[in-house]
C-alpha positions in Angstrom: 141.5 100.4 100.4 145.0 100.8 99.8 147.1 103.6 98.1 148.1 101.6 94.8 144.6 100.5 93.8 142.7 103.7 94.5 145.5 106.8 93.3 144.6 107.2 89.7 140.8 106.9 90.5 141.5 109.6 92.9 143.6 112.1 90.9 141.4 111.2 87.9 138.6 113.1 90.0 140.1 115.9 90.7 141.4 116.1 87.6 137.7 115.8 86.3 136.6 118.1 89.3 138.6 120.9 88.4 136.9 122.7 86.1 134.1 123.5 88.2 136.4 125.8 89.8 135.6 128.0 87.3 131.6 128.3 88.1 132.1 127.4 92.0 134.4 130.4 93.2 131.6 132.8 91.7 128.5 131.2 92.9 130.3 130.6 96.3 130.9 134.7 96.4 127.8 136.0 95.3 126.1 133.9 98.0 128.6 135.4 100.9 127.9 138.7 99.4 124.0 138.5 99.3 124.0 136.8 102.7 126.0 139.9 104.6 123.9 142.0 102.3 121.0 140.4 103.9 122.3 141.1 107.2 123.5 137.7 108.4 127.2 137.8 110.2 130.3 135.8 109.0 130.1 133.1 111.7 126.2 133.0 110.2 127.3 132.9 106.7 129.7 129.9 106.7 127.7 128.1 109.3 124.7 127.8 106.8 127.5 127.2 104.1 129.0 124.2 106.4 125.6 122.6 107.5 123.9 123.0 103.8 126.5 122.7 101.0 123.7 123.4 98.7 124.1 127.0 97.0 120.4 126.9 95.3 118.8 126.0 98.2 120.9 128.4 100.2 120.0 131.1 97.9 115.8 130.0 97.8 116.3 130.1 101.8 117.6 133.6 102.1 115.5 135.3 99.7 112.6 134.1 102.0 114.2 134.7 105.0 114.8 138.1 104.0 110.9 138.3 102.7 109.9 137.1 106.5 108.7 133.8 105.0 107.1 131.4 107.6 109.8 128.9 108.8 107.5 126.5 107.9 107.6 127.6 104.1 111.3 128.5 104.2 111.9 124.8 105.0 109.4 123.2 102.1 111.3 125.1 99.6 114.5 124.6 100.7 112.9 120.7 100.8 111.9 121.1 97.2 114.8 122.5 96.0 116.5 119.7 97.5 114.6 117.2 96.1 117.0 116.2 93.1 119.3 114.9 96.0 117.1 111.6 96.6 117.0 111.4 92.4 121.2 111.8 92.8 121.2 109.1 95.6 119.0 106.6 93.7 121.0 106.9 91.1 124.6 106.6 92.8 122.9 103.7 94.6 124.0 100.8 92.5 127.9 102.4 92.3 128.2 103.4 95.9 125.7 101.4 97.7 128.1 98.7 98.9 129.8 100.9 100.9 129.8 101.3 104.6 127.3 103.6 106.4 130.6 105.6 107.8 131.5 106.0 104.3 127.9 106.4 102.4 127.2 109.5 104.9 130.6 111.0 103.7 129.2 110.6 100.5 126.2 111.8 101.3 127.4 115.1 102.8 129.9 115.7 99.5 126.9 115.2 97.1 126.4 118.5 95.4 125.2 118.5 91.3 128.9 118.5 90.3 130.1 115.8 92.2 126.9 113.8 91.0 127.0 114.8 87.4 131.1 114.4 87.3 130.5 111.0 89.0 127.4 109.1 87.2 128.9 110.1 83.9 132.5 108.2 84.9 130.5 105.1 86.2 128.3 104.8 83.2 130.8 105.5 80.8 134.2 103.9 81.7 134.8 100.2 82.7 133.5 98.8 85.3 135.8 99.6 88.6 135.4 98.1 91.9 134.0 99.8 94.7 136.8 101.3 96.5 138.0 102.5 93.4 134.9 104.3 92.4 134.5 106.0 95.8 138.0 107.3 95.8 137.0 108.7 92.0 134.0 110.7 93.8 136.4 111.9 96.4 138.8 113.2 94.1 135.6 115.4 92.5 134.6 116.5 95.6 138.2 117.5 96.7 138.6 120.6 94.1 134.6 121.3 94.6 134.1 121.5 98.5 136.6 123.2 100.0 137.0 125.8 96.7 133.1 126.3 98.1 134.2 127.2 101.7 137.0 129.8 100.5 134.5 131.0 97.9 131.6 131.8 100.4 134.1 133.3 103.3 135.4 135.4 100.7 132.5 137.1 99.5 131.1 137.3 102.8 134.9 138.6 104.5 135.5 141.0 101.0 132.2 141.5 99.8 132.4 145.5 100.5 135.6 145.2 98.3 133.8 144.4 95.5 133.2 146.3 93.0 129.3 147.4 92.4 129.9 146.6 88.4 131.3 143.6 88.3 129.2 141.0 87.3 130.1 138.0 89.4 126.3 136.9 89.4 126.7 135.3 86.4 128.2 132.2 87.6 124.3 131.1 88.8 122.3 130.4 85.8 125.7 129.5 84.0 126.6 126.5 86.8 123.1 125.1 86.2 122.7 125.2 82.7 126.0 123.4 82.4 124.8 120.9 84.3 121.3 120.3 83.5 121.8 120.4 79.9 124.0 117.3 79.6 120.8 115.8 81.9 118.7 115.7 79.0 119.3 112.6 78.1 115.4 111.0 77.1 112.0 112.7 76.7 111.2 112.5 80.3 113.5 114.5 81.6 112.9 117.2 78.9 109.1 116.7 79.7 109.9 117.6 83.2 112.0 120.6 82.2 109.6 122.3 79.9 106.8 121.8 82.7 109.1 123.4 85.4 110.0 126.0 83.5 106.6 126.9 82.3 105.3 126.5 85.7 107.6 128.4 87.3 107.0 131.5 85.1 103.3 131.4 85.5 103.3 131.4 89.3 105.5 133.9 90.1 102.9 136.0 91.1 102.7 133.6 94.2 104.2 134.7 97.5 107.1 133.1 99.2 108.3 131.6 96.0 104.9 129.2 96.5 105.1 128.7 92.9 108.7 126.8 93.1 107.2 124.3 95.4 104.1 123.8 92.9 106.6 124.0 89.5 108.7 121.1 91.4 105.8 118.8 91.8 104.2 119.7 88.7 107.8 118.9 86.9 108.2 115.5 89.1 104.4 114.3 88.2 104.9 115.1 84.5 108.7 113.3 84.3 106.9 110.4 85.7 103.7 109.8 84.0 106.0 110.2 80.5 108.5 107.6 81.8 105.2 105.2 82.6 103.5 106.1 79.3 107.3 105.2 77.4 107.6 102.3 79.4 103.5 101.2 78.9 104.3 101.5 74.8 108.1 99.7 75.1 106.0 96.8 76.7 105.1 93.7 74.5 
């Protein structure tokens, strides 16, 4: 992979990257802030930031911890939550799947819903780019993303009490998901899915240990599914 050939792929990521500096430094806080709220230490707080990298996931798992969820349960959600991540990896699969297992568990580790969504939407869109090229594009995404989740974390975990009660920092949660999902919604199935999740989800919250998550996931998955094989049954000749 040499410097020349893979430069402009890279500084076109971070480039592309950037912005989600704007959703990342809040999320990152308002998790270090709710986990030292929750009682969990600094070393605690960026150790689950390190080995996760998933804030929704990291969120679902502390609210349960902190409800003295089973560990049992506390992992299925966390599982469910995660689930999109095999959907991601499917679907970087044809870009990325050439690469070398050193280099596809790098990927792997960097794969968060803005490096996917920044990604697939460059591979699908722009002309076709070799492989080297398109992983140094997914490195230049990540670069802006990761480490801005780090800093973000330790500082609301290390400043948290600095804070001010008022300031509404939380916001940065629904707002980094809808930007991202929206754009998603690209055919009836995935809408289909949506719809079902979100329905779901609001009729079972009366479950404990956010049980109803796990159910609204399958639910979503089954119903995203059977619409793709009904579209697919009627496309047919």
């Amino acid at each position: 992979m040499t410097q020349h050939s893979t430069r402009p792929d890279y500084l076109n990521g971070c480039r592309d990257g950037l912005p989600f500096f704007l959703v990342i430094a809040p999320f990152g806080a308002v998790f270090g802030v709710v986990a030292t709220e929750a009682g969990l230490d600094l070393a605690q707080v960026m150790g689950f930031t390190f080995l996760v990298i998933a804030g929704a996931a990291q969120f679902v798992a502390l609210q349960m911890m902190v409800e003295n969820a089973p560990v049992l349960i506390v992992l299925a959600a966390s599982l469910a939550v995660n689930l999109r991540m095999a959907m991601y990896s499917a679907a970087l699969a044809p870009h990325l799947g050439g690469l070398s297992f050193g280099r596809r568990a790098v990927i792997s580790y960097l794969l968060t819903d803005q490096t996917f969504a920044a990604a697939i939407l460059r591979y699908e869109q722009s002309a076709p780019r070799a492989l080297h090229q398109k992983m140094a594009y997914f490195l230049g995404v990540a670069t802006p993303v990761v480490p801005v989740w780090y800093l973000a974390t330790w500082a609301g975990a290390a400043l948290g009490s600095a804070i001010p009660p008022g300031l509404p920092i939380d916001f940065a949660v629904p707002i980094t998901f809808l930007a991202l999902i929206v754009p998603m919604l690209r055919t009836l199935a995935h809408v289909i899915a949506a719809l079902v999740s979100i329905i779901a989800v609001l009729a079972l919250a009366f479950l404990p240990f956010n049980l109803g998550l796990l159910i609204a996931a399958l639910l979503a998955m089954i119903a995203g599914a059977e619409t793709e094989r009904r579209m697919a049954a009627q496309a047919a000749p």
